[in-house]
C-alpha positions, 0 to 999 in steps of 0.5 A, a space after each residue: 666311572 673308573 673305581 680302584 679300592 686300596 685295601 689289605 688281604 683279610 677275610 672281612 676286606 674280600 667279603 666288602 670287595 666281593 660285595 662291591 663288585 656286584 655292584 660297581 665296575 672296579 678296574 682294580 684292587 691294589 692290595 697292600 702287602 707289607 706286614 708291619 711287626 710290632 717288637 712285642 706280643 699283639 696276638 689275641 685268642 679274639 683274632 682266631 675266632 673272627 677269623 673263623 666266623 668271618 669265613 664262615 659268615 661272609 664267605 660260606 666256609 670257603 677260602 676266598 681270596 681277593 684274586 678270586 673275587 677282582 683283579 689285584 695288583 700287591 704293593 708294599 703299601 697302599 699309603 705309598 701306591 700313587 705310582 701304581 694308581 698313576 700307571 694304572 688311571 688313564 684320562 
């Protein structure tokens, strides 16, 4: 089984590939880069909070990427990553 996961660098994202490699062979992360701005205020004091308890619950207060947990591969976008899958998935 070849796995490959399409997914965003956030701290709950690297705590479920973190997860998942323990368990399965994943041959790669392809990890969507391009931040899409909205034209006006989304930011909530909610977001610095989970961001804090994200670290400290799933990846004990240390900064932890998805480079440290799998091999990644950036793509502007993992709607538009069928290239990179191409490259990368053999038969």
């Amino acid at each position: 089984m070849r796995i490959i996961i399409l997914t965003t660098e956030t701290t709950h994202r690297t705590y479920f590939v973190s997860e998942v490699v323990k368990v399965f062979p994943v041959e790669k992360v392809l990890v969507g880069c391009k931040e899409v701005k909205a034209p006006f205020e989304i930011f909530h004091p909610y977001e610095k909070f989970r961001d804090s308890y994200e670290k400290d619950i799933f990846l004990c207060g240390k900064d932890t990427s998805l480079a440290d947990v799998s091999s990644i591969t950036k793509v502007n976008s993992v709607n538009g990553s069928l290239f990179h899958l191409k490259r990368t998935i053999v038969c």
